[in-house]
N, C-alpha and C positions, 0 to 999 in steps of 0.2 A: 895744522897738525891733525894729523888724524889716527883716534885712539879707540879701542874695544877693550871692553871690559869683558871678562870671563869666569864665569861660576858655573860650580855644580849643580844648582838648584836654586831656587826662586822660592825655599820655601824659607819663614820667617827666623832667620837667625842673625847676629851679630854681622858674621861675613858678606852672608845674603844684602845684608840692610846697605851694607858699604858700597857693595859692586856697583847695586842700584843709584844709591846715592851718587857716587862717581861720574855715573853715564850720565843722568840729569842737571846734574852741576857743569857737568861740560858741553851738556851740549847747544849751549848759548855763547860759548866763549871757545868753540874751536870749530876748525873745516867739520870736523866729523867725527862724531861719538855713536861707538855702538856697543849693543849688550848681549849676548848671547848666556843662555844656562844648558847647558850641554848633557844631562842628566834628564832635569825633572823640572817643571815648572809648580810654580805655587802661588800663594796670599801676594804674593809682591809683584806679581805680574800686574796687578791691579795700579801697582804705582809708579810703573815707567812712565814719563815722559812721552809725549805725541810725534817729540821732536826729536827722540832717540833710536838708533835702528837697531828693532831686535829682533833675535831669529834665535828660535829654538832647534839645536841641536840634532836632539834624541838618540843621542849615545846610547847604545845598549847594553855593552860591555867596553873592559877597556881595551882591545884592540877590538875596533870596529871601523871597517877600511871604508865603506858609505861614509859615515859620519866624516871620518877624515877629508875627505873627500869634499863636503858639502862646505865643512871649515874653509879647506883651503881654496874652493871658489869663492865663497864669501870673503873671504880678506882680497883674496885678486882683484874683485870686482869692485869691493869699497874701497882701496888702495890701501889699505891698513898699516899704518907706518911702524905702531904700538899695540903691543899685547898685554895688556894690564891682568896677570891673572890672577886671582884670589884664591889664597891657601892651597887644595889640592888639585883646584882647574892648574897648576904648573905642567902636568906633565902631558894633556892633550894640548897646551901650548908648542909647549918643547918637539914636541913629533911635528909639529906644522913648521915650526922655524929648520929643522931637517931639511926640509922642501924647499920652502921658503925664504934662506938664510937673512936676507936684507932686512927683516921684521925684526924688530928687537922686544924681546920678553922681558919684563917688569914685574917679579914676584913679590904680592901684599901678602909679609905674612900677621895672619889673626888670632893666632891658635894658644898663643903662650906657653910654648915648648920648649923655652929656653935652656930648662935644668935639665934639659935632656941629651944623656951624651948621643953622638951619631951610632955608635953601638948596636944603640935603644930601639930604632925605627925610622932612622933619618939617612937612611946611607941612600935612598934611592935619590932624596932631595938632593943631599950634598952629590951626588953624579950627575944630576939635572941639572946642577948650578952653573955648571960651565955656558950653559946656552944663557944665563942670564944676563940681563946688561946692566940691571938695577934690582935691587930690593927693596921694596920698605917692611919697616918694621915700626909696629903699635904700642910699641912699650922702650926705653934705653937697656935694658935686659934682652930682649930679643934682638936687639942692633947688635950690643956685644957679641950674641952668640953669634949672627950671622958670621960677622967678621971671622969668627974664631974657626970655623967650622964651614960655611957656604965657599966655593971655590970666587963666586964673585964678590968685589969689595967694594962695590959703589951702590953701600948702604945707606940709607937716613933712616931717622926717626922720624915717623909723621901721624901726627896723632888723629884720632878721630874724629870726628865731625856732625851735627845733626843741624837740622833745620826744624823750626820750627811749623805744624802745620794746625793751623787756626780752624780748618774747615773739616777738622777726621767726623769719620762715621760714627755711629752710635747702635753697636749690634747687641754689646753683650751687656750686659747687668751681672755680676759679681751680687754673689750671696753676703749673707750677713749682717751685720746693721751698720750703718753709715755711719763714716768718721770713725769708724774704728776697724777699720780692713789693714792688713799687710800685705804687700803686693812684693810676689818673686817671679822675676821674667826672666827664663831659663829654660833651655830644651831639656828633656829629661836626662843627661848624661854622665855619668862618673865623674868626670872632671864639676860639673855645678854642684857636688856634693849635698846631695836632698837629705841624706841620712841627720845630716848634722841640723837642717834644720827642721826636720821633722823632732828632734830631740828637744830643740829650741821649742818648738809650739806645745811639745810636753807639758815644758816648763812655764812657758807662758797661760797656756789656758787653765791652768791651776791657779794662777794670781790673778789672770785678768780675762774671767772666765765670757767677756762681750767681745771681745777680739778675736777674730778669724785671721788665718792666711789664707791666701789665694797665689797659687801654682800655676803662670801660666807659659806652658811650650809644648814642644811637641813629644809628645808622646809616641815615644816608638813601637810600643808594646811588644817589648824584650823584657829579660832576664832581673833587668836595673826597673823598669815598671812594673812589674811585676811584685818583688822585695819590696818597693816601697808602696804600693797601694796595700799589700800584707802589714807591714808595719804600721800605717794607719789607722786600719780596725784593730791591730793587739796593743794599740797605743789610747784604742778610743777615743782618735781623734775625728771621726768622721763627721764630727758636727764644729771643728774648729778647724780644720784643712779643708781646700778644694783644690779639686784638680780640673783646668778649662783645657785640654792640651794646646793647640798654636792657637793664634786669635788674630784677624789681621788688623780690630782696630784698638792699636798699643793705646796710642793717646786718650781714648776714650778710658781704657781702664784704669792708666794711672791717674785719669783726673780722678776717679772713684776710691781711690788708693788715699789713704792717710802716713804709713811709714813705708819706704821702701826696700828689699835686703837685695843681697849678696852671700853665699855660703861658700862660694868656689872653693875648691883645691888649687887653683890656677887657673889664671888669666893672660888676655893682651889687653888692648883696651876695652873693656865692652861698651857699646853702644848704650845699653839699656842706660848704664851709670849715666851717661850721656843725656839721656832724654828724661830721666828720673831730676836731674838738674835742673833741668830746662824747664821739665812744666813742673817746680819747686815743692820735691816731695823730700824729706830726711831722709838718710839713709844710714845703716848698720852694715858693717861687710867687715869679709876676714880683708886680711892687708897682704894680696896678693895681686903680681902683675904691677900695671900702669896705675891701680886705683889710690896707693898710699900719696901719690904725685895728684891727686887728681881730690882727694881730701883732705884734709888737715883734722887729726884726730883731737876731737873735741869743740873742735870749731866751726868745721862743717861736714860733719858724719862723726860716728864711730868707727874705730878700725879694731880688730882684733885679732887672734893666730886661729890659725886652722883647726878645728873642731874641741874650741875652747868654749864649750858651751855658757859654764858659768858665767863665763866674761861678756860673752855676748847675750845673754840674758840677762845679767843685770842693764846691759847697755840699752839694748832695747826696752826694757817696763820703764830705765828710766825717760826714757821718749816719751812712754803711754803715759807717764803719767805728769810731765810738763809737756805743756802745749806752747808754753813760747821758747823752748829750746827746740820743739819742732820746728817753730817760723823760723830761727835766728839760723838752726843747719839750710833748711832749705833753700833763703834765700841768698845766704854763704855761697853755696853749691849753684846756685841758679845765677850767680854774678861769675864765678869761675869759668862754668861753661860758655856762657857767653864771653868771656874776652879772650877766653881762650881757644876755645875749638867752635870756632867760626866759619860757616864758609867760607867765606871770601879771603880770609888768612890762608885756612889751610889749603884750600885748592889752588891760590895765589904760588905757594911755595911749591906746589906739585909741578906745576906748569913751566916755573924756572928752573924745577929739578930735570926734569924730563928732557928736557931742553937738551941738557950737557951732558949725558947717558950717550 
């Protein structure tokens, strides 16, 4: 079998983490795994695989006939059976398969767009869909809608995945004083909702004035960073928020990390939730997407509604201020992910799916 993975960019997010993960995960267990970022490269190019083929793009815009061009010698030459594309690499897929027809596209969507009719901003997806031959989707909310809405109906659900890495880097140090940091890993975007928890750290550093949070993604420096680096200083919190924008080494920071959040407005599954489990941090989050599946309110996180502050700051001081309800979520959460989003399971189940596409 031989499969490529397709992204926009290499630079540290959710989707990013996946593509990656994919290619390296496969490519000990298939003829040929490859990884291309067609945009931009990033933080993560650092963590491909020796044994993965990858090849940057450098797409410049979205009709770019070179680029096209360089794609479809590259799948000629690696005999590309599989185009595994993630999120919005779907439609520099779809023009290769044009050409190509025998290549079958396999769109991973990440985005948690479910609630979203086609009306809204999906009409090009859903026209695209006919070149697809498979979907996955990260959440049973986004399968549904697939079905509903995507012209291809050979959906799954497949959930997320992280590995564990024992030997990450050690670059950044997080302000603050130890054992008492909150840790948010989020690119700066409307959808991760910073408002809400900047309103949060309000409220928290008023009762638990040694507690910092720490922001870490990337910063786009737009319109949205912008608002909220403003709301910070009229908030006074410039000595209890930080902002680190991307950071390539996560692992290291969550070990630094004592609580971990979620503020989203919408999700699919994120990864971070994922690796917040793994290396056994508690977690606070609104109850959106794949994550209410993914914790048990009260028993291993808190879950709350979207920009219900009250709620989610009582939930959180109560964290800060029991320490063995912090062990009892985290190692909750850190037993779930491991038996549940596993390598070997999940990619196990990708490989028989793939298969019959």
């Amino acid at each position: 079998m031989r499969i490529l993975q397709i992204i926009d960019s290499l630079e540290i997010g959710g989707a990013e983490k996946m593509a990656v993960t994919f290619a390296n995960s496969l490519a000990n267990k298939i003829e040929f795994s490859g990884l291309i970022a067609t945009r931009k490269e990033g933080n993560l190019k650092k963590t491909i695989n020796s044994n993965v083929n990858y090849f940057f793009l450098d797409k410049r815009n979205i009709f770019h006939p070179q680029a096209y061009l360089r794609l479809r010698k590259y799948c000629k030459v690696n005999k590309v059976e599989f185009i595994h594309a993630h999120s919005s690499s779907y439609f520099t897929s779809c023009l290769i398969k044009m050409t190509m027809p025998k290549i079958k596209i396999v769109w991973h969507d990440h985005n948690g767009v479910g609630n979203i009719p086609v009306k809204e901003g999906t009409f090009y997806l859903q026209m695209f869909s006919v070149f697809f031959s498979g979907v996955i989707s990260v959440n049973k909310q986004l399968e549904t809608w697939a079905l509903k809405y995507l012209f291809c109906k050979k959906v799954t659900y497949l959930p997320n995945f992280v590995i564990e890495n024992k030997n990450y880097a050690r670059v950044t140090a997080l302000k603050g004083e130890a054992g008492k940091r909150i840790l948010h890993l989020a690119n700066l975007r409307h959808q991760k909702n910073h408002s809400m928890l900047l309103d949060v750290a309000k409220v928290i550093s008023a009762k638990h004035k040694d507690w910092t949070f720490h922001l870490v993604g990337k910063d786009f420096n737009d319109a949205y960073s912008k608002d909220l680096k403003e709301k910070i200083v009229s908030n006074n919190l410039q000595n209890h928020v930080f902002l680190y924008d991307s950071r390539e080494d996560i692992e290291n920071i969550i070990s630094q990390s004592e609580i971990a959040l979620f503020t989203s407005k919408s999700e699919g599954l994120p990864v971070a939730l994922l690796e917040y489990g793994l290396y056994k941090k508690p977690v606070v989050s609104t109850s959106v997407g794949e994550i209410p599946f993914i914790i048990c309110n009260g028993l291993s996180g808190y879950l709350t509604k979207v920009d219900d502050v009250a709620t989610y700051s009582n939930c959180l001081s109560n964290l800060i201020l029991n320490e063995n309800v912090r062990k009892d979520f985290a190692n909750a959460l850190h037993n779930f992910v491991v038996k549940n989003n596993s390598e070997e399971a999940i990619v196990q189940f990708y490989l028989n799916w793939i298969k019959k596409i």
